[in-house]
C-alpha positions as a printed NumPy array, in Angstrom:
array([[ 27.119,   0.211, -23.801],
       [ 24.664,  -0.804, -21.233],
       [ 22.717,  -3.729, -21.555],
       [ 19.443,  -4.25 , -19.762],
       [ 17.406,  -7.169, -19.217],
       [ 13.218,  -7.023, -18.061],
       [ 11.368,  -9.682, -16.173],
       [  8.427, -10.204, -13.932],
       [  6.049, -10.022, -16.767],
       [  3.052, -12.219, -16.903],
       [ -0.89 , -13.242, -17.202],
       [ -2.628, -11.684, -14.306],
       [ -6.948, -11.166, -13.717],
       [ -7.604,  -7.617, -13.597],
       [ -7.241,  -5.741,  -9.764],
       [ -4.021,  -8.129,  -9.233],
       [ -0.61 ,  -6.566,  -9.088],
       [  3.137,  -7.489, -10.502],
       [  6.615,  -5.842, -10.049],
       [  8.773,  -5.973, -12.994],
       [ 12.715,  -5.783, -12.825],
       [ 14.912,  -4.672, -15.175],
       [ 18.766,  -5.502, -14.781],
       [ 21.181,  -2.869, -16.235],
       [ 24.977,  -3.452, -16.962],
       [ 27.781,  -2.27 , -18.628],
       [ 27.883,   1.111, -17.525],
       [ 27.621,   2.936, -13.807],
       [ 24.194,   2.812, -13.123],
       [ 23.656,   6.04 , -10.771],
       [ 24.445,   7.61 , -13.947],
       [ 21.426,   7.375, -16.032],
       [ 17.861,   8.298, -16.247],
       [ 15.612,   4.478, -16.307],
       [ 12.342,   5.077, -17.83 ],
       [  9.623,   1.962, -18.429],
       [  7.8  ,   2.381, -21.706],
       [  4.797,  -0.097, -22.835],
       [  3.499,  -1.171, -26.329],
       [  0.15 ,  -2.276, -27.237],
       [ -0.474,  -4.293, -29.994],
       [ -1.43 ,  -1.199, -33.323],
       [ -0.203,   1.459, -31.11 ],
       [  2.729,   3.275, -30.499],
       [  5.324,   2.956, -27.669],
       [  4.434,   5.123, -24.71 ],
       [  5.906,   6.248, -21.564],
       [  5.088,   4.894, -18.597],
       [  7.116,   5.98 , -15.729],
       [ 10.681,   7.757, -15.313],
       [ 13.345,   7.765, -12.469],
       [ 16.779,   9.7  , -12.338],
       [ 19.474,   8.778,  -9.266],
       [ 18.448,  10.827,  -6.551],
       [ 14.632,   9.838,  -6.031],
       [ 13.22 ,  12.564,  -9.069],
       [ 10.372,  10.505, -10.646],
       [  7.448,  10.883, -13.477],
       [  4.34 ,   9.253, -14.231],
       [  1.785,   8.749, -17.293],
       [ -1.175,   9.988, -16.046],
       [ -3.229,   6.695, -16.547],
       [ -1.057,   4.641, -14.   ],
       [ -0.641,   7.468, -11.09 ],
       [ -1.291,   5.768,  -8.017],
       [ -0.93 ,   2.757,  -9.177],
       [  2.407,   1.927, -10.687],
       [  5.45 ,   2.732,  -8.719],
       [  9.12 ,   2.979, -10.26 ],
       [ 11.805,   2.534,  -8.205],
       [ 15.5  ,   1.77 ,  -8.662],
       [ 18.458,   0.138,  -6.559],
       [ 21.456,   1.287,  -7.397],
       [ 23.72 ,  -0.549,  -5.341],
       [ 21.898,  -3.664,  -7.576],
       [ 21.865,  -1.632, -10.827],
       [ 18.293,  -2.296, -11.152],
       [ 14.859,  -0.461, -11.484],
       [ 11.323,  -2.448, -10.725],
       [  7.888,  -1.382, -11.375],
       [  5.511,  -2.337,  -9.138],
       [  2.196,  -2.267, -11.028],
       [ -1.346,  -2.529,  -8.6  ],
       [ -4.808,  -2.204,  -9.673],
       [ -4.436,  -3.285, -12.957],
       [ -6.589,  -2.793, -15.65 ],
       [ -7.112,  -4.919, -19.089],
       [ -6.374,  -1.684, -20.489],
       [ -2.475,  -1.793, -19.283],
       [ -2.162,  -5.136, -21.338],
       [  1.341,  -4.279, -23.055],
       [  4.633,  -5.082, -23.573],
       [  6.489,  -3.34 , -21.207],
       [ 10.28 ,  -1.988, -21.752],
       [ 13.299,  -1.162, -19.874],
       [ 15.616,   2.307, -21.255],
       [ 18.114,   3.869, -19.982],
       [ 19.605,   7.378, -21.155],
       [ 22.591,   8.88 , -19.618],
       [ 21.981,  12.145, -17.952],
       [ 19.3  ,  13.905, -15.622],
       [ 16.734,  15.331, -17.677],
       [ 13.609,  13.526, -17.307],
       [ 12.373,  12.654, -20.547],
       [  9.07 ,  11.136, -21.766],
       [ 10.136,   9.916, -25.404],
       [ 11.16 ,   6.925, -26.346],
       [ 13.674,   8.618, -28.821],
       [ 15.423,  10.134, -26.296],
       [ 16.536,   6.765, -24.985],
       [ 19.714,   5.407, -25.998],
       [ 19.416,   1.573, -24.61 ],
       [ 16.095,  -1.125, -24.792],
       [ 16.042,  -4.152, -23.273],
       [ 13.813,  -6.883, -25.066],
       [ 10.491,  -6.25 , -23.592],
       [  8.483,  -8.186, -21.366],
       [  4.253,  -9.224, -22.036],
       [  2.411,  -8.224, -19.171],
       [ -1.528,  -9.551, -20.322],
       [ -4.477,  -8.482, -17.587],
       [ -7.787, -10.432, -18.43 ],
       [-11.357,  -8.794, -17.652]])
């Protein structure tokens, strides 16, 4: 089992920036592909960004250049640092983790959530 945990989340004016954390244990870390997936209120969940152990990572289109995902393994934690923000990436943003390499965009394909955390950017 690995159990993660989100933070960072918050109310922000749009053009400001926040880095969310996510805090994974239970298992060995280096081990798993950490993807951040958002949900908007009436929409479905949707990747975000993607990061395997060795510095491979993958985007949504929408938030290239502006959202980097990172991870510390030595911390067993991944942050992403979200700049520019729009109104439009008002969400609540997820932590998962699936064990393996391949670089997956679907939520399916993720074996462990943490609870979510609201990030809300006003106009």
């Amino acid at each position: 089992q690995v159990q993660l945990v989100e933070s960072g989340g918050g109310l922000v004016q749009a053009g400001a920036s926040l880095r969310l954390s996510c805090a994974a244990s239970g298992r060995t870390f280096s081990n798993y592909v950490m993807g951040w997936f958002r949900q908007a209120p009436g929409k479905e969940r949707e990747f975000v960004a993607i990061s395997r152990s060795g510095g491979s990572t993958y985007y949504t289109d929408s938030v290239k250049g502006r959202f980097t995902i990172s991870r510390d393994n030595a911390k067993n934690t991944v942050y992403l640092q979200m700049n520019s923000l729009k109104p439009e990436d008002t969400a609540v943003y997820y932590c998962a983790a699936r064990l393996g390499v391949l670089l997956t965009t679907g939520p399916r394909d993720y074996n462990y959530w943490g609870p979510g955390t609201q990030v809300t950017v006003s106009s």
